[in-house]
C-alpha positions as CSV (number, residue, x, y, z in Angstrom):
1,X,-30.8,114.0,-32.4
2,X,-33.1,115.9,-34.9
3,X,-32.2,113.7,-38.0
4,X,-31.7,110.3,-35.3
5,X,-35.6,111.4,-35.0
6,X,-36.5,111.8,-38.7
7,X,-34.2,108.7,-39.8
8,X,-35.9,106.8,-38.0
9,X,-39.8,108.0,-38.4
10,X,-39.3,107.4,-42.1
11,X,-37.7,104.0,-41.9
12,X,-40.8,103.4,-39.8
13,X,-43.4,104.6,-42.7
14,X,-41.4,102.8,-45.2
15,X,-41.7,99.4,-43.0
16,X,-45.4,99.8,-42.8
17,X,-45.7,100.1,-46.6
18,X,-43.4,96.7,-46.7
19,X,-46.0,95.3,-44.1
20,X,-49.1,96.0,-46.4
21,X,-47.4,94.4,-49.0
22,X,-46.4,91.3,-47.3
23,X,-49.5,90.9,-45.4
24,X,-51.6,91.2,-48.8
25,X,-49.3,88.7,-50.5
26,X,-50.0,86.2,-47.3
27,X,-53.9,86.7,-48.0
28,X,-54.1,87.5,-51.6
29,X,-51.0,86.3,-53.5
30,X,-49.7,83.3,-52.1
31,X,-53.1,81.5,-52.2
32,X,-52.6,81.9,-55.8
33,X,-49.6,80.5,-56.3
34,X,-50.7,77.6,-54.3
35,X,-53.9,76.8,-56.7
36,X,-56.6,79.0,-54.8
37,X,-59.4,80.2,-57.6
38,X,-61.3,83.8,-56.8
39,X,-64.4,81.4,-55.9
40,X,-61.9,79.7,-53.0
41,X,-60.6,83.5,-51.7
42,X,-64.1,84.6,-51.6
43,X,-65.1,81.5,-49.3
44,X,-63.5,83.3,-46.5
45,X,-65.1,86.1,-46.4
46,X,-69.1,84.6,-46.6
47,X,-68.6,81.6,-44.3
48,X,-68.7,78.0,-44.4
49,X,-73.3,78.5,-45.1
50,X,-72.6,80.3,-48.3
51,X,-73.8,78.5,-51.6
52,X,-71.7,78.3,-55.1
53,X,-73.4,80.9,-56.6
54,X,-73.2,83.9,-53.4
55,X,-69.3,82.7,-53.3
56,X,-69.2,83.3,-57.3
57,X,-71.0,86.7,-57.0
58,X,-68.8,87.8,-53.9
59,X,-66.0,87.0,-55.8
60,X,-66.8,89.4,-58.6
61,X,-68.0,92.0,-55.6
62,X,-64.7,92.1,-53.7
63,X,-62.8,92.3,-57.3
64,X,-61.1,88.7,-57.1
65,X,-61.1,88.3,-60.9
66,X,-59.0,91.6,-61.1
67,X,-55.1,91.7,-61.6
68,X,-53.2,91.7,-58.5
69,X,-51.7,94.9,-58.7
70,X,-55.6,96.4,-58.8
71,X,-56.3,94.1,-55.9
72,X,-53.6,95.8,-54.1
73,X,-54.2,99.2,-54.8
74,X,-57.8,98.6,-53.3
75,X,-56.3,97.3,-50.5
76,X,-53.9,100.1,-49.8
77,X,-56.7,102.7,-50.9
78,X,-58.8,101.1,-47.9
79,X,-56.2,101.8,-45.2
80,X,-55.7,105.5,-46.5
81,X,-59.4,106.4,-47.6
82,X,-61.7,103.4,-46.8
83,X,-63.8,101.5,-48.5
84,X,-67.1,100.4,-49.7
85,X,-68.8,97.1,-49.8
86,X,-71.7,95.6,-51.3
87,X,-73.7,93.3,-48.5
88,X,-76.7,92.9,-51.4
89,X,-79.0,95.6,-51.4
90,X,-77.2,98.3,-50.0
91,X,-73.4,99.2,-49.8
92,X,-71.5,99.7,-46.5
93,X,-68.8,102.3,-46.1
94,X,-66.2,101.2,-44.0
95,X,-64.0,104.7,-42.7
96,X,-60.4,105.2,-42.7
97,X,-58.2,102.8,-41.9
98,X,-59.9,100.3,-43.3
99,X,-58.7,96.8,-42.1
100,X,-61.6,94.7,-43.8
101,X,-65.2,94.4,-43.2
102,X,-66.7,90.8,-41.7
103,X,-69.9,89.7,-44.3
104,X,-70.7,87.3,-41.0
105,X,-71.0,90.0,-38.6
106,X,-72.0,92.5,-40.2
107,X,-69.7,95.3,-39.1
108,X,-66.3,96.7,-40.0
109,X,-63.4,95.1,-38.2
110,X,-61.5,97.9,-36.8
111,X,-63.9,99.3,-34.5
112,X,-64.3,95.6,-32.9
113,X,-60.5,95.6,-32.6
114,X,-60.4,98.9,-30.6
115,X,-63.2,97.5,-28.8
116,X,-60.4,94.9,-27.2
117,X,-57.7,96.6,-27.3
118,X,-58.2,97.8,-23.5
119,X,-58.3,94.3,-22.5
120,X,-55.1,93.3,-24.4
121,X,-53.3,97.0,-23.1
122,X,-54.0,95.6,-19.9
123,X,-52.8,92.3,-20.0
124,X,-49.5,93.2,-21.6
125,X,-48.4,96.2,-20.4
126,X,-49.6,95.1,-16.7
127,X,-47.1,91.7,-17.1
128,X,-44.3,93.8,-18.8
129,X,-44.0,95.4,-15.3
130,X,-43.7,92.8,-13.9
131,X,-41.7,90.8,-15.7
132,X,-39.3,93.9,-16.6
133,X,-38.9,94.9,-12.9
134,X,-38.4,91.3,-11.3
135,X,-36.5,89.6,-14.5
136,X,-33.9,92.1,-14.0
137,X,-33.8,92.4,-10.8
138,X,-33.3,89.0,-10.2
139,X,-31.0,88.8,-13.0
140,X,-28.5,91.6,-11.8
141,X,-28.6,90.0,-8.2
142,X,-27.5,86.5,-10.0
143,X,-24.8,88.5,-12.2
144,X,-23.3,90.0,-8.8
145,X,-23.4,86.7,-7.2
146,X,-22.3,84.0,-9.4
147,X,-22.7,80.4,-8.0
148,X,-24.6,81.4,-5.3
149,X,-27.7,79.7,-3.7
150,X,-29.9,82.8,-4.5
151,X,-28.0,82.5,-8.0
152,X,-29.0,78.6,-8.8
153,X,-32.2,78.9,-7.4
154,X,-33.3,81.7,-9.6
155,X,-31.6,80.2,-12.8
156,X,-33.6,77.2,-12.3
157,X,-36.8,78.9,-11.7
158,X,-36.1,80.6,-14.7
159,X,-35.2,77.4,-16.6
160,X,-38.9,76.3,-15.5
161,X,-40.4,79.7,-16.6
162,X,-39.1,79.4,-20.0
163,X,-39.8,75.7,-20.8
164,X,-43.7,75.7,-18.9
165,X,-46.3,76.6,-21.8
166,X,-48.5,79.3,-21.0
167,X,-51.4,77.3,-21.3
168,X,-50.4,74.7,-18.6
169,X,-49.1,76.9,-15.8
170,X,-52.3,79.1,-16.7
171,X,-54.5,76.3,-15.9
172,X,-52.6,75.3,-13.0
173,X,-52.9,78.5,-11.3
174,X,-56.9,78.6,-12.1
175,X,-57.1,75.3,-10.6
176,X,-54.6,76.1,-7.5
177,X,-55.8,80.0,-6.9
178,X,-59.3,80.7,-7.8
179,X,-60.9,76.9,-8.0
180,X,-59.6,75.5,-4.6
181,X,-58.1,78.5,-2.7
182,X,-60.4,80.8,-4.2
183,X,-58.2,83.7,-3.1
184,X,-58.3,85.0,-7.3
185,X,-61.3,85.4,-9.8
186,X,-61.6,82.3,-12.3
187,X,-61.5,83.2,-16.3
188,X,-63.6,85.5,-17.9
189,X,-63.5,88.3,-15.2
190,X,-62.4,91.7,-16.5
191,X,-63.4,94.7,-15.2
192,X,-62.5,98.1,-17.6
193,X,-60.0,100.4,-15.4
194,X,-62.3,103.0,-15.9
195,X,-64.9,101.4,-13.7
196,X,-63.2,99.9,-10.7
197,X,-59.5,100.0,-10.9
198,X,-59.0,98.0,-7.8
199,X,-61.8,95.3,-9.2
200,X,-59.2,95.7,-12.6
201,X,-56.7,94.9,-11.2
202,X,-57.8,92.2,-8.8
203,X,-59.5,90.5,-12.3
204,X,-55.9,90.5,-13.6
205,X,-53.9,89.2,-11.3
206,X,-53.3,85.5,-12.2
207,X,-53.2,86.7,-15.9
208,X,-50.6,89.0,-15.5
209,X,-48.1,86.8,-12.9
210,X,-48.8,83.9,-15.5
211,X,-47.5,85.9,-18.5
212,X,-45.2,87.4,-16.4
213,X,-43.8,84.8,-15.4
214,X,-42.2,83.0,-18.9
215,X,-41.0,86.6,-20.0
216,X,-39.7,87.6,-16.5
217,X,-37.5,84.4,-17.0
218,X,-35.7,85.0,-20.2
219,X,-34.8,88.4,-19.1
220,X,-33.5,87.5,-15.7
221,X,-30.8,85.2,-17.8
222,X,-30.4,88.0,-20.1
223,X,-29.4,90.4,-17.5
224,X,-27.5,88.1,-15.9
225,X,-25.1,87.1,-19.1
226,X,-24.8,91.1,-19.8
227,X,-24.2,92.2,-16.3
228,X,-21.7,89.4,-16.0
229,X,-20.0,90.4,-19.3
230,X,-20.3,94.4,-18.1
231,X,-18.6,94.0,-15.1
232,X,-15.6,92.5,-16.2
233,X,-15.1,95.6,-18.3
234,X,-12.2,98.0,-17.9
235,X,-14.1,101.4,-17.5
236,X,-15.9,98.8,-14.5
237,X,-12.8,98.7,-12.5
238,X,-12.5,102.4,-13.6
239,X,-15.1,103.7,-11.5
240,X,-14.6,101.9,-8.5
241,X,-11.4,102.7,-8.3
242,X,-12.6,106.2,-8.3
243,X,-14.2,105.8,-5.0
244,X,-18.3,105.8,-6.6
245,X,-20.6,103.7,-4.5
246,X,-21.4,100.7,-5.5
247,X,-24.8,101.6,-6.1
248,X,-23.8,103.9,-8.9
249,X,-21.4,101.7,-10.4
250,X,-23.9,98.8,-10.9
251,X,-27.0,101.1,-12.0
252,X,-25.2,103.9,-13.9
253,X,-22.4,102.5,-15.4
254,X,-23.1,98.2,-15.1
255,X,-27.0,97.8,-15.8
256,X,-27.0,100.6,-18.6
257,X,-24.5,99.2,-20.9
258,X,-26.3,96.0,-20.8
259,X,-29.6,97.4,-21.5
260,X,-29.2,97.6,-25.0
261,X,-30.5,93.7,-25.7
262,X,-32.7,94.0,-23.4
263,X,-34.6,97.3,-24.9
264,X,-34.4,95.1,-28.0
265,X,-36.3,92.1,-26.7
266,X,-38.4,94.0,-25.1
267,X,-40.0,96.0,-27.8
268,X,-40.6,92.7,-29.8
269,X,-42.2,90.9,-26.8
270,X,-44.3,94.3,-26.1
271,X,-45.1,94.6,-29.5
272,X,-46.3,90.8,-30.3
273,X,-48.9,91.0,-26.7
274,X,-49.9,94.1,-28.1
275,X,-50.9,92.4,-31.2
276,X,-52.8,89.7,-29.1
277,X,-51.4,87.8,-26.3
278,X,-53.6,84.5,-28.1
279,X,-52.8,81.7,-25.4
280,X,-53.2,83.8,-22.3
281,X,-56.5,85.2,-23.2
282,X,-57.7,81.8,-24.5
283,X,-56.9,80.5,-21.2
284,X,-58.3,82.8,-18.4
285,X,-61.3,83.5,-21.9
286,X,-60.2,87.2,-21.4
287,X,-62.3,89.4,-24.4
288,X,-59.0,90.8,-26.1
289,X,-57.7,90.9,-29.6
290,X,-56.5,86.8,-28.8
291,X,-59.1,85.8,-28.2
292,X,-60.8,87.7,-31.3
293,X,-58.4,86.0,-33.5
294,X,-58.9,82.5,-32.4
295,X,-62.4,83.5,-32.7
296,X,-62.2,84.8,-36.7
297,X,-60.1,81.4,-37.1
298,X,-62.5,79.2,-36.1
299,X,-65.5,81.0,-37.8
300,X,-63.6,81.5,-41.0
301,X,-64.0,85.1,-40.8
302,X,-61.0,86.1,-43.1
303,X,-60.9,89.7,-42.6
304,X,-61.0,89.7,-38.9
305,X,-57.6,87.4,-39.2
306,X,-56.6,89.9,-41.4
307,X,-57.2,92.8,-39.3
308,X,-55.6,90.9,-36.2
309,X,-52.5,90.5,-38.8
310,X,-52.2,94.2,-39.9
311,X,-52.7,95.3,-36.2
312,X,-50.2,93.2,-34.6
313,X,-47.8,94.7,-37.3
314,X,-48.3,98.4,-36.7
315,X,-47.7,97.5,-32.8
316,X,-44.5,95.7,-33.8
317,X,-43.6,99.0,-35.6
318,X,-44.3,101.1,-33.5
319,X,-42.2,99.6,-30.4
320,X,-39.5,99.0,-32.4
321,X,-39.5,102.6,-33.4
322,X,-39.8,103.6,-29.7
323,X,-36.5,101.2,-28.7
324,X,-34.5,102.8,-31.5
325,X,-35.6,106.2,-29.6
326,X,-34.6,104.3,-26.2
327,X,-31.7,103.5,-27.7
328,X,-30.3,106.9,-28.2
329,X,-31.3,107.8,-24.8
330,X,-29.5,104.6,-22.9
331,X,-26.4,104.8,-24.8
332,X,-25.5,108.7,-27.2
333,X,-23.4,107.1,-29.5
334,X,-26.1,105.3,-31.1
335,X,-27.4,109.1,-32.4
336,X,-24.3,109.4,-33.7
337,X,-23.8,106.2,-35.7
């Protein structure tokens, strides 16, 4: 289990090297290639009121006109030790990690991130319980009932949850629940846990059952297709010929062997909210890290879209890491492969 542990770890540190390489190619490299001049990269990062001549000089400031492979080592330098940047008359050190500093705000970009993180935390891990616990639920009762009413009607309400847009069942439960009814909060209501977490909560509601509700329906058909596939297995007719309840046989022995896809979906889906659930905070104008990175986009702000970017990596990472770990405890033979 030891080396499962440290096989892993560094196959996660070497993935984060390969995602500060990619991501500086996306911003750096590939602009290049395209035609970009430093002038046009250092647009970005003074926004659309800057002149010819403050573009020029920030271009020389950031080190556009170096080689790429300097470029990059600054870059990579930043994440590890920082960084310092020239705003004019004085020069602003940004702390380790480093994931850019705004010229329109003023401020490094990390600490703003952390700043929304809670919000984001919320959101996502507050709709992964639900959609984990009712997705498979639902999806294990369909599996054990083929063809049945409670069967159809659940597929198809899970047909409507994956082909609805966030954005229109969103604004249909605003309009339904909080304009007319008036039972739920409208957008912009978010109240940190650490103040009221029944007012938390209560803020959240609509966000989460809305985000919940298009994951919840691709994992109930997941479950579904894995507990009907599980159950036709030999070692299936195994144990219940060996008297166990059913009970055991479905949770012990069905719903674990056909948890393996769903670990896998589930740290990408976890990991990609984590990084900014965009169109649900949009929606319901929740402060998180979406809404930060629609933000940066429409201001032009470069290295907040950046720092969104290298965030929403590391969270990717990070739960994959933590389902390969899953992994070893749902099924031992994968610490053994």
């Amino acid at each position: 289990m030891v080396t499962f542990l440290i096989r892993r770890s560094v196959a996660a540190v070497f993935m984060l090297f390969v995602v500060s390489v990619a991501t500086f190619a996306i911003f750096f490299f590939i602009p290049r290639l395209a035609g970009a001049s430093a002038d046009d990269l250092a647009s970005r990062y003074v926004g659309k009121t800057a002149g010819p001549q403050q573009i020029h000089e920030m271009a020389q400031k950031l080190g556009f006109t170096d080689p790429l492979w300097v470029q990059y080592g600054r870059f990579a330098k930043g994440l590890v030790a920082g960084s310092d940047y020239s705003t004019g008359p004085v020069t602003v050190h940004c702390p380790a990690p480093c994931f850019g500093y705004s010229f329109i705000t003023q401020n490094p970009v990390l600490p703003e991130l952390l700043q929304r993180l809670p919000v984001t935390l919320s959101l996502a891990v507050g709709a992964a319980v639900l959609w984990l616990v009712f997705g498979v639920a639902t999806g294990v009762v369909s599996a054990l009932r083929p063809g049945s009413a409670f069967d159809r009607i659940a597929m198809g309400t899970a047909l409507a949850g994956v082909s609805l847009p966030i954005f229109f069942t969103g604004l249909l439960a605003l309009s339904i629940f909080a304009y007319t009814l008036r039972i739920f909060p409208g957008g912009s209501s978010y109240t940190p846990i650490t103040q009221n977490p029944a007012l938390w909560a209560y803020d959240l509601v609509l966000p989460w059952i809305t985000l919940a509700f298009l994951y919840a329906a691709g994992y109930a058909r997941l479950t579904r297709a894995g507990m009907l596939e599980t159950m036709r297995e030999d070692f299936i007719r195994t144990a219940r010929a060996k008297g166990l309840p059913e009970r055991t046989v479905v949770l012990k022995h069905g719903l674990r062997s056909a948890l393996t896809p769903i670990l896998t979906i589930f740290g990408l889906d976890l990991g990609l909210l984590l990084g900014g659930a965009v169109l649900t905070e949009s929606t319901y104008s929740l402060p998180g890290i979406g809404q930060y990175a629609v933000q940066a986009i429409t201001t032009n702000d470069l290295p907040k879209v950046l720092g969104v970017t290298l965030m929403a990596a590391i969270f990717i990472i990070v739960a994959n890491l933590v389902v390969d770990l899953m992994y070893a405890v749902v099924d031992p033979r994968v610490r053994y492969q």
